[in-house]
FIDO-187367 format. One record per residue (C-alpha): residue number from 0; x, y, z; residue in three letters; chain. Coordinates in steps of 0.05 Angstrom, whole numbers, plus 5000, padded with zeros to 4 digits. Example, Ala and Ser with C-alpha at 12.3 -4.5 7.8 and 13.67 -1.06 7.14 Angstrom:
BEGIN
miro:0&xx:5246&yy:4910&zz:5156&tike:ALA&balo:A
miro:1&xx:5273&yy:4979&zz:5143&tike:SER&balo:A
//
This chain:
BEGIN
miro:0&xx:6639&yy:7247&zz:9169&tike:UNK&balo:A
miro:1&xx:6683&yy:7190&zz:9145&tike:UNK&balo:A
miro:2&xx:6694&yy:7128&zz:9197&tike:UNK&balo:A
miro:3&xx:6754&yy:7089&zz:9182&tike:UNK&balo:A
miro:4&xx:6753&yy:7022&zz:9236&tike:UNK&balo:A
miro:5&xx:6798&yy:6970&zz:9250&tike:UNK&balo:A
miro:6&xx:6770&yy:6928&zz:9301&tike:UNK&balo:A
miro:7&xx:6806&yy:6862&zz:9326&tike:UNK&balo:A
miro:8&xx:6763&yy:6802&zz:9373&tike:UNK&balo:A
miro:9&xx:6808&yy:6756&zz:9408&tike:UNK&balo:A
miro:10&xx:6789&yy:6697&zz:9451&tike:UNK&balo:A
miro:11&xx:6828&yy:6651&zz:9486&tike:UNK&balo:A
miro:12&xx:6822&yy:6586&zz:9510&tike:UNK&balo:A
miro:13&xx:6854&yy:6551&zz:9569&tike:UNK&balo:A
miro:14&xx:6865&yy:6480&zz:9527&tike:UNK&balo:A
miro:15&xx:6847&yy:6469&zz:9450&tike:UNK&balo:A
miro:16&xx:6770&yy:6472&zz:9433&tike:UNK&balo:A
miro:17&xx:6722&yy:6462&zz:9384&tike:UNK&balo:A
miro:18&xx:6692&yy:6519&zz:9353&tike:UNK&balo:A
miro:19&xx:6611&yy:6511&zz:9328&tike:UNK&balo:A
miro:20&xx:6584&yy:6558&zz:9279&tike:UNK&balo:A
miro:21&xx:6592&yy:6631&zz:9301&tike:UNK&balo:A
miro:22&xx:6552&yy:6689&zz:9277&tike:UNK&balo:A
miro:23&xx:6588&yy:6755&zz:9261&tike:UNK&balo:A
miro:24&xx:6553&yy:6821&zz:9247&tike:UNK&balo:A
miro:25&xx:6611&yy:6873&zz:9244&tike:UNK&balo:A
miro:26&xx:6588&yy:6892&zz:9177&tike:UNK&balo:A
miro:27&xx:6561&yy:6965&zz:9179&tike:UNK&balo:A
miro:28&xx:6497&yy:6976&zz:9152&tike:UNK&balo:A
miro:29&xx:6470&yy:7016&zz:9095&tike:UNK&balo:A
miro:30&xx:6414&yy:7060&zz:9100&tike:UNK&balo:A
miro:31&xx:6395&yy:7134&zz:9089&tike:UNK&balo:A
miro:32&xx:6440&yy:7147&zz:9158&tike:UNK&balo:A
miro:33&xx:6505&yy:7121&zz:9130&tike:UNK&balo:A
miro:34&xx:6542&yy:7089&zz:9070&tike:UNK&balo:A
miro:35&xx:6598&yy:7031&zz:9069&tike:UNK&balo:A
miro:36&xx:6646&yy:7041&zz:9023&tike:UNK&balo:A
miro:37&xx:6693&yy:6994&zz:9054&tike:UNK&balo:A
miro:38&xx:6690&yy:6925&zz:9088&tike:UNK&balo:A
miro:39&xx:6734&yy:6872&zz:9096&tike:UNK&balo:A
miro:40&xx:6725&yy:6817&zz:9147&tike:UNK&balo:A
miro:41&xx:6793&yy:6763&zz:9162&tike:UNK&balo:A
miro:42&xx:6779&yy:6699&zz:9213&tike:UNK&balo:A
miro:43&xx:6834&yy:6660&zz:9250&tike:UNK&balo:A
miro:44&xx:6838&yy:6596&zz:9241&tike:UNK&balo:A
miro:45&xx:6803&yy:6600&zz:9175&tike:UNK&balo:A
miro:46&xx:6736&yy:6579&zz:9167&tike:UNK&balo:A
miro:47&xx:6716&yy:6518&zz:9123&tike:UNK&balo:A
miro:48&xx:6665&yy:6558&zz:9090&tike:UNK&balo:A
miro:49&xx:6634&yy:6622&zz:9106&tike:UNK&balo:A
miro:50&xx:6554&yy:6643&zz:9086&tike:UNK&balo:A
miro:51&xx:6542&yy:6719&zz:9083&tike:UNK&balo:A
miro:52&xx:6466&yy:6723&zz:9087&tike:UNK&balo:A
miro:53&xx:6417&yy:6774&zz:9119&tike:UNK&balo:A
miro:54&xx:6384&yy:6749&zz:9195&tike:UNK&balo:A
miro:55&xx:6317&yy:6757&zz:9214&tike:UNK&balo:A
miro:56&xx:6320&yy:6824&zz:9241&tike:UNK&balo:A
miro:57&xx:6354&yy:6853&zz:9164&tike:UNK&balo:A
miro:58&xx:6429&yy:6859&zz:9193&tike:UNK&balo:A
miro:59&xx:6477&yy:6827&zz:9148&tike:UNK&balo:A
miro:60&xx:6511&yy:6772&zz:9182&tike:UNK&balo:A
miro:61&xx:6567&yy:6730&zz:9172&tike:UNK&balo:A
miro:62&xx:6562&yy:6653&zz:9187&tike:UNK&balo:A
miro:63&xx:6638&yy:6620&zz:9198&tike:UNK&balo:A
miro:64&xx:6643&yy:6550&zz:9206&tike:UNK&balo:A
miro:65&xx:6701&yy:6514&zz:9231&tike:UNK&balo:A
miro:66&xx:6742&yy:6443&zz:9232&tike:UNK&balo:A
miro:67&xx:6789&yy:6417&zz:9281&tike:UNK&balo:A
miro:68&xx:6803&yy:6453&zz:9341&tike:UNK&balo:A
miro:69&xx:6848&yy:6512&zz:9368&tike:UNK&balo:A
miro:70&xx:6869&yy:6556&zz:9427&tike:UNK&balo:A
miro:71&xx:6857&yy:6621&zz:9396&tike:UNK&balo:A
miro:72&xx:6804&yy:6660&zz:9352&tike:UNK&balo:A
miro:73&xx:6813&yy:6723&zz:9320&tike:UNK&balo:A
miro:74&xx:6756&yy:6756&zz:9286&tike:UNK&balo:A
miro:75&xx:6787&yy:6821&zz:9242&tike:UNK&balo:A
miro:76&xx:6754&yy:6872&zz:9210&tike:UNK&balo:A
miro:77&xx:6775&yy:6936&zz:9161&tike:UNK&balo:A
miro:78&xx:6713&yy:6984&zz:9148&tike:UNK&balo:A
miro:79&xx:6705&yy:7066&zz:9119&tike:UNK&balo:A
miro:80&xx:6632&yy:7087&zz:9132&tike:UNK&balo:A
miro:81&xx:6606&yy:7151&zz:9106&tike:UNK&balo:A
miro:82&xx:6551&yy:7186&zz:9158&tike:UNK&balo:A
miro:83&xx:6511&yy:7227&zz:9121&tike:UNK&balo:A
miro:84&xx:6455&yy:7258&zz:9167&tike:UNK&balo:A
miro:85&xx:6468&yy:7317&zz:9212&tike:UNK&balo:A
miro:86&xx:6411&yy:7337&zz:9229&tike:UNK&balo:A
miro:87&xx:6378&yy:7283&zz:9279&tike:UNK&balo:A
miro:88&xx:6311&yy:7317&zz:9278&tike:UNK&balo:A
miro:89&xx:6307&yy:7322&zz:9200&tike:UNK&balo:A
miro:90&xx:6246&yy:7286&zz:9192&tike:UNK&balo:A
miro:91&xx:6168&yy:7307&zz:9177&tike:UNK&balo:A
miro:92&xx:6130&yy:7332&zz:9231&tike:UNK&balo:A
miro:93&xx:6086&yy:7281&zz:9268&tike:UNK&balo:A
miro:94&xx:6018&yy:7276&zz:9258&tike:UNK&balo:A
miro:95&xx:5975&yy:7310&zz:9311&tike:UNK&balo:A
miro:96&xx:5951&yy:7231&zz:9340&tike:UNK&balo:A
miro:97&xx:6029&yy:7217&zz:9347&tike:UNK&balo:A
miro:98&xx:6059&yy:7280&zz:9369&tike:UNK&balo:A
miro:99&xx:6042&yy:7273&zz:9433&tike:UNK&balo:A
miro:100&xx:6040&yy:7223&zz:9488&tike:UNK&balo:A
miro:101&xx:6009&yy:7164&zz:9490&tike:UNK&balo:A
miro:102&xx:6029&yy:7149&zz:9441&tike:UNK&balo:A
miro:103&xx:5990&yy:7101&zz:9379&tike:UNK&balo:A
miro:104&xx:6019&yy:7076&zz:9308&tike:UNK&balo:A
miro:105&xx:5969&yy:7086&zz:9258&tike:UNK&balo:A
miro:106&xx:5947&yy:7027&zz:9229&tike:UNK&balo:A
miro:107&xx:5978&yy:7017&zz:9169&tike:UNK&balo:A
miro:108&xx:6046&yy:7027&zz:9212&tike:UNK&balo:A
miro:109&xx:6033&yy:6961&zz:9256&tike:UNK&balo:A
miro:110&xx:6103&yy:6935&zz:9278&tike:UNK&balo:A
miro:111&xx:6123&yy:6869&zz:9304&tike:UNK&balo:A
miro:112&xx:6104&yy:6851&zz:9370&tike:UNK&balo:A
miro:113&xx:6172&yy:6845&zz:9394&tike:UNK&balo:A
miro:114&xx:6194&yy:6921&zz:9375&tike:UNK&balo:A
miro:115&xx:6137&yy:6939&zz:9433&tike:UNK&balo:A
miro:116&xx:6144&yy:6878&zz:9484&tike:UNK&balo:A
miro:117&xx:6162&yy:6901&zz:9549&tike:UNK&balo:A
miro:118&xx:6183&yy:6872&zz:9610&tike:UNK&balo:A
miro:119&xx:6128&yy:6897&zz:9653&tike:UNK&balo:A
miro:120&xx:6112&yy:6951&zz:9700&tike:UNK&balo:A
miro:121&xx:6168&yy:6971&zz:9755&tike:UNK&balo:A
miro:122&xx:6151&yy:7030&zz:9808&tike:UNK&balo:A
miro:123&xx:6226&yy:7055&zz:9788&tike:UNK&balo:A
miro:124&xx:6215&yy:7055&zz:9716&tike:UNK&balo:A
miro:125&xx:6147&yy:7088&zz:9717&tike:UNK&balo:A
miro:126&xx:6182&yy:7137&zz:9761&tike:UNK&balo:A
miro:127&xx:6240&yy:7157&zz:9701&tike:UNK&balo:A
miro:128&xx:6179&yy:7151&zz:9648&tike:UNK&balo:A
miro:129&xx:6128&yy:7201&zz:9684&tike:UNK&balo:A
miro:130&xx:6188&yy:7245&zz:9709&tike:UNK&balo:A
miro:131&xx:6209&yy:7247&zz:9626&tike:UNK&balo:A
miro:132&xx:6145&yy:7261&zz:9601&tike:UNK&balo:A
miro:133&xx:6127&yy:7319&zz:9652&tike:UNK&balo:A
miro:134&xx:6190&yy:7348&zz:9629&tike:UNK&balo:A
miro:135&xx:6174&yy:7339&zz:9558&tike:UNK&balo:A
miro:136&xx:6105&yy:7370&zz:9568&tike:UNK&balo:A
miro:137&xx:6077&yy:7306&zz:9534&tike:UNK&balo:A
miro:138&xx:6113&yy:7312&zz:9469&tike:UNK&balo:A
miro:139&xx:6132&yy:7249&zz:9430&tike:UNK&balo:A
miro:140&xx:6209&yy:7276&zz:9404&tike:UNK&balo:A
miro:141&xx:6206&yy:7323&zz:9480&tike:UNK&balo:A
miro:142&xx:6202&yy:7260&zz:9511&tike:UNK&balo:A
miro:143&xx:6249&yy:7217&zz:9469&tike:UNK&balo:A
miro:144&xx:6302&yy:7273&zz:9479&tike:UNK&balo:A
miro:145&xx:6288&yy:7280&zz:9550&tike:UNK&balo:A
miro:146&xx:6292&yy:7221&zz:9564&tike:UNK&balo:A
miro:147&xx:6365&yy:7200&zz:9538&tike:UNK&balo:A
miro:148&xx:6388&yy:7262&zz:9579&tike:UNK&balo:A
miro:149&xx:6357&yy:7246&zz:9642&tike:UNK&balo:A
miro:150&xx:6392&yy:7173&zz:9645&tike:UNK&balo:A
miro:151&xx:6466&yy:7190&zz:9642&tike:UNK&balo:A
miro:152&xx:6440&yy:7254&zz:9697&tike:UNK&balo:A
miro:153&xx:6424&yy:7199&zz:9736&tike:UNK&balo:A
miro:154&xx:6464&yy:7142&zz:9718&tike:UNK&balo:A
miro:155&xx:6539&yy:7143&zz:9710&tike:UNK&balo:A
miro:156&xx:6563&yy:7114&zz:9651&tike:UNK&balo:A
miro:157&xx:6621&yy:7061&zz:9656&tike:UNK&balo:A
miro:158&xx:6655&yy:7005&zz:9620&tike:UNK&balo:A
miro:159&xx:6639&yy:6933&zz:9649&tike:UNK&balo:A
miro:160&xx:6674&yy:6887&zz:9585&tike:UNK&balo:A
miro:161&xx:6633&yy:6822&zz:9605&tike:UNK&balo:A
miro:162&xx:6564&yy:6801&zz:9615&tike:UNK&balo:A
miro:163&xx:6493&yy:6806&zz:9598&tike:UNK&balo:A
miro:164&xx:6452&yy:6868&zz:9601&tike:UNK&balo:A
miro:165&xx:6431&yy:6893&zz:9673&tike:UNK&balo:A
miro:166&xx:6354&yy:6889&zz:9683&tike:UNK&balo:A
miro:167&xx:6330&yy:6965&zz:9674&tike:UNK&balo:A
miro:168&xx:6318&yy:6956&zz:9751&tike:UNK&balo:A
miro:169&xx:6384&yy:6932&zz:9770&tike:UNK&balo:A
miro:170&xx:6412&yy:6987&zz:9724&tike:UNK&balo:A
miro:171&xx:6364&yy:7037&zz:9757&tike:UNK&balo:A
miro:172&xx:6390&yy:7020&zz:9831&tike:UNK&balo:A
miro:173&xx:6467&yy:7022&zz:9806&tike:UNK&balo:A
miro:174&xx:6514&yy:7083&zz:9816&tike:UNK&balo:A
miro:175&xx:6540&yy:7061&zz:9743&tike:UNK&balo:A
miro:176&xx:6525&yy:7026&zz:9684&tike:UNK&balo:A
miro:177&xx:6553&yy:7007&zz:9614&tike:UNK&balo:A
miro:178&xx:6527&yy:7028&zz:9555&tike:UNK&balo:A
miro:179&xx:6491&yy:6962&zz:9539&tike:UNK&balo:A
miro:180&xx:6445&yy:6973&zz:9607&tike:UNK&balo:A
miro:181&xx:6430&yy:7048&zz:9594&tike:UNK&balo:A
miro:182&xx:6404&yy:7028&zz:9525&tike:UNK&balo:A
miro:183&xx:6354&yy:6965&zz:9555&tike:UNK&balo:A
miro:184&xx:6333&yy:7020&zz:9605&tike:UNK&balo:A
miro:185&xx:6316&yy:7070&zz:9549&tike:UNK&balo:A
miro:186&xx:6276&yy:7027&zz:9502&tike:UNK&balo:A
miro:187&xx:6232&yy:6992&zz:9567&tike:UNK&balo:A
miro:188&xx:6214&yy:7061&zz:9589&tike:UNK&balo:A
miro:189&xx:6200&yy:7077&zz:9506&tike:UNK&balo:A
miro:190&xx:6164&yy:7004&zz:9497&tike:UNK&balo:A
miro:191&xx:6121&yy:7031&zz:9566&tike:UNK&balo:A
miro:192&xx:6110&yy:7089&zz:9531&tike:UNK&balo:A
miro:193&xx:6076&yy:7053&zz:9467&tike:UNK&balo:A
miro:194&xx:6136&yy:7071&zz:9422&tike:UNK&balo:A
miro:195&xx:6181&yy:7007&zz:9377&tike:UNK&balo:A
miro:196&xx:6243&yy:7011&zz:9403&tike:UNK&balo:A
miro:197&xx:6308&yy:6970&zz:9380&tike:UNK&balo:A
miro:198&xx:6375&yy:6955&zz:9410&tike:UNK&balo:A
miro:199&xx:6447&yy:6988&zz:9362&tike:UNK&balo:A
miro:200&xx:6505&yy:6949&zz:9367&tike:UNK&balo:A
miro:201&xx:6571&yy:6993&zz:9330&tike:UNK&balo:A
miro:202&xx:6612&yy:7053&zz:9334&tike:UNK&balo:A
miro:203&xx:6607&yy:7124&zz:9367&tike:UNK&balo:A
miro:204&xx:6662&yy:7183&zz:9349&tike:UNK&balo:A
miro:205&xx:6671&yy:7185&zz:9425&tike:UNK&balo:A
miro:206&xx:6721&yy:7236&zz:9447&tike:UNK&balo:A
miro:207&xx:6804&yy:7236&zz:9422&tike:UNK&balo:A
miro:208&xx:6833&yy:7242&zz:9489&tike:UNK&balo:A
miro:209&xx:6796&yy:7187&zz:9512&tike:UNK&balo:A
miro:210&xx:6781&yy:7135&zz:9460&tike:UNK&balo:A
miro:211&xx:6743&yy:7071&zz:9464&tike:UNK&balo:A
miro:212&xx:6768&yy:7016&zz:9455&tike:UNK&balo:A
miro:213&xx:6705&yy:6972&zz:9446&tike:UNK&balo:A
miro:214&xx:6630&yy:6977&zz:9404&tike:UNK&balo:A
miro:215&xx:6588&yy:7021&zz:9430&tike:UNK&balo:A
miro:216&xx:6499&yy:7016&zz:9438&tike:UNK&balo:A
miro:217&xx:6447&yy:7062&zz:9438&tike:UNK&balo:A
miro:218&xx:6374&yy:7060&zz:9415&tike:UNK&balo:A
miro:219&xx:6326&yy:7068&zz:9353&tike:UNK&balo:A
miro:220&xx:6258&yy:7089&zz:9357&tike:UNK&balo:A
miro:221&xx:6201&yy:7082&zz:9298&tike:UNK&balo:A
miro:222&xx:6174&yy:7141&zz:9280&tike:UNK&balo:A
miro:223&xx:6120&yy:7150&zz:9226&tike:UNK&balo:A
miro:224&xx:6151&yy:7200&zz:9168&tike:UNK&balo:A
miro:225&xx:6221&yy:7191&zz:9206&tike:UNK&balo:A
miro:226&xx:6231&yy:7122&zz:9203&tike:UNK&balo:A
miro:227&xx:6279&yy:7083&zz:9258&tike:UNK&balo:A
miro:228&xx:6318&yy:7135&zz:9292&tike:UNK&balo:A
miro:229&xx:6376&yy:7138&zz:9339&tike:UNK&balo:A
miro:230&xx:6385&yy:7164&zz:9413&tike:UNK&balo:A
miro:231&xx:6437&yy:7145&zz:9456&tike:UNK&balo:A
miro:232&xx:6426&yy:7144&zz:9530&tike:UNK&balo:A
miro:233&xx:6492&yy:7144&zz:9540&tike:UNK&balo:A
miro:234&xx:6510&yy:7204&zz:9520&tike:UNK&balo:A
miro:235&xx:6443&yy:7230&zz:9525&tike:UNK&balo:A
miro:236&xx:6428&yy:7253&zz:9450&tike:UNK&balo:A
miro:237&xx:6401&yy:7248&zz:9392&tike:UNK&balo:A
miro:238&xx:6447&yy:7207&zz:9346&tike:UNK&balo:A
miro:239&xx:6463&yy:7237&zz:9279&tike:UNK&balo:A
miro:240&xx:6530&yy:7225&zz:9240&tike:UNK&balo:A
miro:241&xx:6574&yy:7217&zz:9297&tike:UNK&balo:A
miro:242&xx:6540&yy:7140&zz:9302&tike:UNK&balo:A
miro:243&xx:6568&yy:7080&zz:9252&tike:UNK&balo:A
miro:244&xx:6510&yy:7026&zz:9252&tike:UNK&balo:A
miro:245&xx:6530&yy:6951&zz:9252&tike:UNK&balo:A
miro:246&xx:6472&yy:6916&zz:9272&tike:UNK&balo:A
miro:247&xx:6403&yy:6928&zz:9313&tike:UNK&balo:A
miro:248&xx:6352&yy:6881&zz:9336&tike:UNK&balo:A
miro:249&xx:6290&yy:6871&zz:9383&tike:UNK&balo:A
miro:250&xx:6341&yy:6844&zz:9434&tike:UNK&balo:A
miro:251&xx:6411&yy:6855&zz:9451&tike:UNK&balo:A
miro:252&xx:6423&yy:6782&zz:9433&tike:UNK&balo:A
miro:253&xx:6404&yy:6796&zz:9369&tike:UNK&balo:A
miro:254&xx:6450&yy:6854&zz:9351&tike:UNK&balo:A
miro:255&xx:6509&yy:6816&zz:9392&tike:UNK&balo:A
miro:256&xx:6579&yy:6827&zz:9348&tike:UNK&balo:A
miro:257&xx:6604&yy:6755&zz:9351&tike:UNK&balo:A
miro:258&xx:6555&yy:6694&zz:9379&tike:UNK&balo:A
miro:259&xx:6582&yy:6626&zz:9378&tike:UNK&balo:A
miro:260&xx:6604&yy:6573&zz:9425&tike:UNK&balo:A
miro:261&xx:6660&yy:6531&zz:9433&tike:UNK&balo:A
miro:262&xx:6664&yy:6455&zz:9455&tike:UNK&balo:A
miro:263&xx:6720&yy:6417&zz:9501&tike:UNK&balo:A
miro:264&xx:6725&yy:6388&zz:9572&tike:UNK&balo:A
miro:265&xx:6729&yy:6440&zz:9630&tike:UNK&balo:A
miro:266&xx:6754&yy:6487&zz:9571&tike:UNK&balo:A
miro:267&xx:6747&yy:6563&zz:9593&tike:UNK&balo:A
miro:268&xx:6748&yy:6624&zz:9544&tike:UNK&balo:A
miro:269&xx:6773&yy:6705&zz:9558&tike:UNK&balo:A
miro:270&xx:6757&yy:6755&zz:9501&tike:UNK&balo:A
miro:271&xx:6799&yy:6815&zz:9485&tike:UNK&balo:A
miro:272&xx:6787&yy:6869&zz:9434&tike:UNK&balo:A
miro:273&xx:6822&yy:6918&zz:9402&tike:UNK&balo:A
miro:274&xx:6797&yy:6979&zz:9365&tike:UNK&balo:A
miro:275&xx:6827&yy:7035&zz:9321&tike:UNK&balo:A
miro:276&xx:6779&yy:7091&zz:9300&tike:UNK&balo:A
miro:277&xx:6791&yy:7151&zz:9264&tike:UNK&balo:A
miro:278&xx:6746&yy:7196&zz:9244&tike:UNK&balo:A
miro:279&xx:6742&yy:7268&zz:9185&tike:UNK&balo:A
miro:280&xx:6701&yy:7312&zz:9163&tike:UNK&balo:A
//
């Protein structure tokens, strides 16, 4: 499928203020998923200097810095992605150790603490993990699977523009949820399961009568002979070319679109976004 974006930040700010450095990762990634052919990125007002680099985590990032001050930001950006896998389950069959749960990486597959870090045990989250796995019958991808499908059962998804995550708890305990809390939900119960899991930050085909009109976030999971792969509790599936990829991180924080602050007495900010997707064959 071809993704053509255009995708417009906006904040305002009650009285003129200073803006420090901010971090942008709108810049789709490429990988064996997916293929940029198209990116263009335009900043209001315009940045003294801008340093494209790659962060810690291997998204690429874009690092504005600014003079003066101002009552308005916009952050633009133009981008045609290519998806190129449509088969989500198109990787080599696990090994025997891995294919079912618990699960172990094999030594020579040892991933960064962080990917596995979890937030500790919860009688409501060990309730969604043991209820996914006895569905699953134990199976690593069973489980994976079952488990994005059992959240949105559960949970209904919704669109809350502002704010942190919800803990998986809180999210738990809610009639609804955003996007953002399904997907911390789905890598704790993963990260209590023994699997790496990452937060996705981008862009989902969604449906045409109702488009979005913000990024979207699922989950990846590591998987020896499949590498990171997608699954998006939101939708509960398996993500496979209807998915662009921006950024994804250990932490939401770390796959956040635009980070930056902003300096001034008793100034106050509201953000705004636009988006335009349109998506072929």
């Amino acid at each position: 499928m071809i993704f053509r974006v255009r995708h417009e930040t906006i904040y305002r700010y009650s009285s003129d203020a200073g803006l420090e450095p901010h971090a942008i990762r709108l810049e789709p990634r490429n990988d064996p998923a997916q293929r940029a052919l198209e990116f263009q990125l335009e900043i209001e007002p315009t940045p003294v200097r801008i340093s494209r680099a790659l962060d810690a985590e291997g998204n690429s990032v874009s690092y504005a810095f600014f003079e003066g001050r101002t009552e308005e930001l916009h952050i633009r950006t133009r981008l045609e992605v290519e998806t190129l896998r449509n088969n989500a389950f198109d990787f080599l069959f696990l090994d025997p150790d891995q294919a079912r749960l618990p699960f172990a990486y094999p030594d020579d597959h040892a991933l960064a603490l962080e990917y596995r870090r979890t937030r500790g045990g919860s009688p409501s989250v060990d309730g969604l993990i043991r209820q996914a796995r006895r569905e699953s019958g134990e199976g690593t991808v069973g489980f994976l699977t079952r488990l994005a499908e059992s959240i949105p059962e559960r949970i209904q998804p919704a669109i809350r523009e502002t704010g942190h995550p919800m803990s998986p708890e809180e999210t738990l305990a809610s009639d609804e949820a955003a996007c953002r809390d399904l997907t911390v939900l789905y890598i704790e119960c993963c990260r209590r399961a023994g699997l790496a899991a990452r937060f996705v930050s981008g862009y989902q085909r969604g449906d045409p009568e109702h488009p979005r009109d913000d990024l979207h976030a699922w989950a990846e999971v590591y998987l020896p002979g499949g590498g990171w792969r997608g699954f998006d509790p939101t939708l509960g599936l398996a993500v496979a070319d209807t998915h662009v990829s921006l950024a994804a991180a250990a932490s939401p924080v770390g796959a956040a679109p635009v980070s930056g602050t902003f300096r001034g007495d008793g100034v106050t900010a509201t953000m705004k976004t636009k988006l335009d997707l349109d998506v072929s064959e």
